[in-house]
Structure formats: C-alpha cells, structure tokens
N, C-alpha and C positions, 0 to 999 in steps of 0.2 A: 526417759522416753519409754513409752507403752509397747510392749513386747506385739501386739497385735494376736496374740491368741486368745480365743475364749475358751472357755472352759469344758463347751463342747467339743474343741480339738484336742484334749488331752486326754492323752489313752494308759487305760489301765494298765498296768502290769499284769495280771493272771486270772485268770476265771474267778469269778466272786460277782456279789450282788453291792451294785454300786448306784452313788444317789441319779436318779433319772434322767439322762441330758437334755430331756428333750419337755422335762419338768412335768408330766402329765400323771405319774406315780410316784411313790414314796422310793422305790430304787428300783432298777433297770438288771438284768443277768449281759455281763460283759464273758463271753464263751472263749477269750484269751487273743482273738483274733477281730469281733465286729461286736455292736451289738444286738441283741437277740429279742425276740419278741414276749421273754417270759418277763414280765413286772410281777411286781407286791406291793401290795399297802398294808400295813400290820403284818398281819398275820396269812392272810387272802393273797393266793398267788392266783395270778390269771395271761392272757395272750392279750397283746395288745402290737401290733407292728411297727417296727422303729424308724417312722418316717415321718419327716416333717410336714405337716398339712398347708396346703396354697390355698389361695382363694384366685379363681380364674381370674384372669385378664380380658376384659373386651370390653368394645365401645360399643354406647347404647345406640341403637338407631335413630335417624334426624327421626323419621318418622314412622308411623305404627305400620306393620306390614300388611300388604295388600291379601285380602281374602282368598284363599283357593278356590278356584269355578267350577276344574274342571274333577273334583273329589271324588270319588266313588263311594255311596256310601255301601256299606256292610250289609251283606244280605242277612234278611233274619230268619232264625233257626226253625227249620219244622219241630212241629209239636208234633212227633211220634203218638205219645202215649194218647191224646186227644181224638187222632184219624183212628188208632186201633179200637176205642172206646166207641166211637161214633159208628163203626163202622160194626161189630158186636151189638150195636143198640138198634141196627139196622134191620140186621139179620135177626132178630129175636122177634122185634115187632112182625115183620115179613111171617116169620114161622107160626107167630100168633096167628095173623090174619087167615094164612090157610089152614090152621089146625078151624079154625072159626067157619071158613066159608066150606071144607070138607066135611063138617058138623050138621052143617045144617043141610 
C-alpha cells in the first residue's frame, strides 16, 4: 500500500540547496525550517518565491456584458506649453503693431 506522501512533503533535515519541490529550478535553499526563495540553476543564483501558481476559477458568462451608459469619460489634459506660446505670439505681434502705427 502507497504511503500517500509526495515528495514535496518531505522535509529536509538541515539548511542546504535541495532539488526544487516545486520543479521550476535546478534546486531550492531549504533554511532548516521552510523553504526559501533563493533558487539555482548551474552556477546562477537568483529569487524566485516558493509558491505554487493557480490558475483562477470562474465561470464564463451565459452572455456578453451589457455596455456602461452612464461612463464618464476622462477629461483631456490642457496643453500649457501651446496657451503659453500662443499667448507670447500674441503679445509680440500686438507690440509689432504699435511699434508700427507709433512710427508712422
């Protein structure tokens, strides 16, 4: 009869670099107590978190969701530098004009 443990419920004895339980590296740092999120492959140590990845659960909808009516859309941004500019190209002409008509 089958002991019913896998291989991932067997715990190390002592801090050491042990093969990956979670199989995504070449071995895993077991810190004597859990383990840890420093991996290796060769030579290359790195971080990787020691948790098992899910894929969500949910049902799809009978049908496609109803449009939002009442949305707001996003105000758009003033263009500062454009009113500064326009507003400089104002005043210059303007100063032309009377440098022009006090001329003559």
């Amino acid at each position: 009869m089958a002991s019913g443990r896998r291989d991932q419920d067997v715990r190390p004895k002592g801090p050491a670099w042990h093969p990956d339980p979670f199989q995504r590296h070449q071995a895993r740092w077991w810190d004597g107590a859990e383990w840890t999120g420093r991996v290796r492959d060769g030579a290359t140590i790195g971080i990787d978190p020691p948790v098992i990845e899910t894929r969500p659960e949910a049902e799809l909808p009978v049908a496609p969701a109803a449009p939002i009516v009442d949305a707001v859309q996003p105000l758009p941004r003033t263009n500062w530098a454009a009113i500064i500019s326009l507003g400089i190209g104002v005043l210059v002409v303007a100063g032309l004009v009377v440098l022009i008509v006090l001329s003559v």
